[in-house]
C-alpha positions as CSV (number, residue, x, y, z in Angstrom):
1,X,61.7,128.1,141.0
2,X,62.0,124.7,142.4
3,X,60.3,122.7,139.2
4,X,61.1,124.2,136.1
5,X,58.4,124.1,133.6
6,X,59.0,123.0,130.0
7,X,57.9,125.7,127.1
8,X,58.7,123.9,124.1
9,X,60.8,121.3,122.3
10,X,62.0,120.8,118.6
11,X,64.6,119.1,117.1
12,X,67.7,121.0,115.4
13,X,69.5,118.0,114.4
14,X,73.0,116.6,115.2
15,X,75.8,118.1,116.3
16,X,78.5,119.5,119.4
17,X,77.2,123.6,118.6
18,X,75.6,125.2,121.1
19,X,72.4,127.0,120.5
20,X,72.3,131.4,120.5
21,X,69.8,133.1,122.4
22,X,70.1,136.2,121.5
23,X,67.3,139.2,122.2
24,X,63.9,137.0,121.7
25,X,65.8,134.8,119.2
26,X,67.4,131.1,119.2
27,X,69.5,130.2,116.6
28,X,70.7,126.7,115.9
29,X,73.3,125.0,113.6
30,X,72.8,121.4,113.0
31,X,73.0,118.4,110.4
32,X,69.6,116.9,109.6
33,X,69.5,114.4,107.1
34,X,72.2,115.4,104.0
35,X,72.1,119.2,105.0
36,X,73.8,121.2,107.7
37,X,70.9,123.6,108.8
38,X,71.0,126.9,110.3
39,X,67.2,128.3,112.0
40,X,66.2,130.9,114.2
41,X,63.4,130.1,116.5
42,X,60.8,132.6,118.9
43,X,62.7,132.1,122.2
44,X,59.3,131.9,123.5
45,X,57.3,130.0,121.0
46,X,59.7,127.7,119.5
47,X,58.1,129.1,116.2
48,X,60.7,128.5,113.1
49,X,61.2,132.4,111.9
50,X,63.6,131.0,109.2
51,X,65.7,128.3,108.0
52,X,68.6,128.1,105.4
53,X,70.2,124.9,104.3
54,X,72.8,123.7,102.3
55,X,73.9,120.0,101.2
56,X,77.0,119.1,103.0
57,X,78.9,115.5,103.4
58,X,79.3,114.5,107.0
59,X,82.1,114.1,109.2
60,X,83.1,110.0,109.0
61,X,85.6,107.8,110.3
62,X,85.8,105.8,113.9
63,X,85.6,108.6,115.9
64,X,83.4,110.7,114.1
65,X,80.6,107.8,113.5
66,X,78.4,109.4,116.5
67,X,79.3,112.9,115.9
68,X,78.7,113.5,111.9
69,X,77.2,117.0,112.8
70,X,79.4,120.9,113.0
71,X,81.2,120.9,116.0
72,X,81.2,124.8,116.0
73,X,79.0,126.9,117.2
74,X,77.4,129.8,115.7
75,X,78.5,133.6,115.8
76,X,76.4,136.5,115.4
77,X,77.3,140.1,114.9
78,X,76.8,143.1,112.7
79,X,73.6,141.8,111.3
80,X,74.9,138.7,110.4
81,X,75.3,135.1,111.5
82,X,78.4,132.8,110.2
83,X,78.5,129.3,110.5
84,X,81.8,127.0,110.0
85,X,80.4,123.6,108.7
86,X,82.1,120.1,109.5
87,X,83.8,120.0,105.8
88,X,84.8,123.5,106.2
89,X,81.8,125.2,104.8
90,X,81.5,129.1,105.6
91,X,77.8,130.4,105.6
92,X,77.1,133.9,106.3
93,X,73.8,134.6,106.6
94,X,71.1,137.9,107.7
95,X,70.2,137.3,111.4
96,X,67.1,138.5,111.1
97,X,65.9,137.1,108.1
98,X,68.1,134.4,106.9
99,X,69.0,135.6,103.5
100,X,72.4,134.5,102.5
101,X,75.0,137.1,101.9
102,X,78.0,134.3,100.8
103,X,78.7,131.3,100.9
104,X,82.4,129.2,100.7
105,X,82.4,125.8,100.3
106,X,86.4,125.2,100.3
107,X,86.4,122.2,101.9
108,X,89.8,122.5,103.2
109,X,89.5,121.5,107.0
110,X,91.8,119.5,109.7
111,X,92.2,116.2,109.6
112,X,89.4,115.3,112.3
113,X,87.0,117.8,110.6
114,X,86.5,121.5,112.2
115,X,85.8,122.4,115.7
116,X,86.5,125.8,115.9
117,X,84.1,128.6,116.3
118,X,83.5,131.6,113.8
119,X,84.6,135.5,115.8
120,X,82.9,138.4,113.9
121,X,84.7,141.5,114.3
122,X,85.2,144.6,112.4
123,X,83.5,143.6,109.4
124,X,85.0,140.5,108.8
125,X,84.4,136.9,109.7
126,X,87.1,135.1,111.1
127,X,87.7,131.2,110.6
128,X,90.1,128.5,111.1
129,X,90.2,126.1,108.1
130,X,93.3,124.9,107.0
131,X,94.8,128.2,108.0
132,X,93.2,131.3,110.1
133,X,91.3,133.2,107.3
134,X,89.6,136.3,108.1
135,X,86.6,136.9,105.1
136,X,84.6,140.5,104.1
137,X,81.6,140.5,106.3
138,X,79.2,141.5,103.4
139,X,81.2,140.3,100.5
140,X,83.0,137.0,101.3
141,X,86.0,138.4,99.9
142,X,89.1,136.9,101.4
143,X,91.0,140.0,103.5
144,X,94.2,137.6,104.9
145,X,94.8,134.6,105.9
146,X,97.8,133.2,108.4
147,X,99.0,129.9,107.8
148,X,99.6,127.6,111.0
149,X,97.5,124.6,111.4
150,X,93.9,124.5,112.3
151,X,93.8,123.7,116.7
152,X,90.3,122.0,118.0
153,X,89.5,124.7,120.0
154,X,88.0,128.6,119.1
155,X,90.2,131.2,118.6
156,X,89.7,134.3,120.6
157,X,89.3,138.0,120.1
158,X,92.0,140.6,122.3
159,X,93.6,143.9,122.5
160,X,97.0,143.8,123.9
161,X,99.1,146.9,124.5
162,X,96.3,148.6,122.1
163,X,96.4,146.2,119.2
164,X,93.4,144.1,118.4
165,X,94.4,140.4,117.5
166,X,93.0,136.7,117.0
167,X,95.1,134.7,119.9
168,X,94.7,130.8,119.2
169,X,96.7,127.5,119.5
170,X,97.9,126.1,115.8
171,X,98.2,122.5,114.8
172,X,101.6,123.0,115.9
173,X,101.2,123.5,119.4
174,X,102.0,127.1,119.4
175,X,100.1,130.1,120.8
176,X,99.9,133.2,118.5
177,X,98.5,136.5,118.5
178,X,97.4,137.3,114.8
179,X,96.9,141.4,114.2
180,X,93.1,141.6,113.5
181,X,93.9,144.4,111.0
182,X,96.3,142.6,108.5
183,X,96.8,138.8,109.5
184,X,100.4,139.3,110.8
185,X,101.9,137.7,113.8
């Protein structure tokens, strides 16, 4: 069209994640007020069909004074939708109703807070804190972790030569491919 018109508008809070549109769904992650909030939305509404909150500190220092908010987006898969806080905090959640399966709230993040986006994949949820840590989908268990040093960019899902691995900077500059299976290089 040459005018696009304007369904509806609501506020989701700060923050750098981008919003999921997913079948007739939105889903936002954002801080509002002491609480990083996760919601799902009627794409064509803007009706709230669920929220889930949790009280979270926010990100602070010079550079962080106009971003306080997560700086990763959302992921959703299998059912579920995982969220990677600011501090570190792990959320999975139902997609459809917004039941929380676990929660982690390590706190162990990079230096200038996280900014890395959750991958789902093959029942686990896949997150780079301190370390890349792959976590049960449905349990929160803790399946492997590989140590290297959180990047500020999102890790990404492959299969070379037939194996299925997490490739992804580290904090040291290097590019690895991490077996999806086991966590080994």
């Amino acid at each position: 069209p040459k005018e696009l018109t304007k369904k509806w508008k609501v506020s989701v809070g700060e923050g750098e994640a981008s919003p999921l549109l997913v079948g007739d769904k939105v889903y936002t992650f954002g801080r509002i007020g002491g609480d990083e909030v996760t919601q799902c939305r009627d794409a064509n509404t803007g009706k709230e069909v669920w929220k889930d909150k949790y009280a979270a500190k926010p990100a602070i220092g010079p550079s962080a004074k106009k971003h306080p908010g997560p700086r990763s987006t959302p992921v959703i898969g299998e059912g579920k939708i995982c969220t990677l806080g600011v501090r570190g905090y792990v959320n999975c959640l139902d997609a459809a109703t917004g039941k929380p399966a676990w929660r982690k709230s390590k706190e162990d993040y990079p230096k200038f807070f996280t900014s890395s986006s959750p991958i789902i994949a093959d029942g686990m949820c896949i997150v780079f804190l301190d370390s890349l840590t792959a976590f049960d989908l449905n349990t929160g268990d803790k399946k492997w972790s590989f140590a290297g040093g959180a990047p500020y960019g999102s890790p990404v899902l492959m299969t070379v030569d037939g194996v299925k691995q997490i490739v992804t900077a580290t904090g040291g500059n290097n590019l690895v491919g991490v077996s999806l299976a086991d966590g080994k290089l």
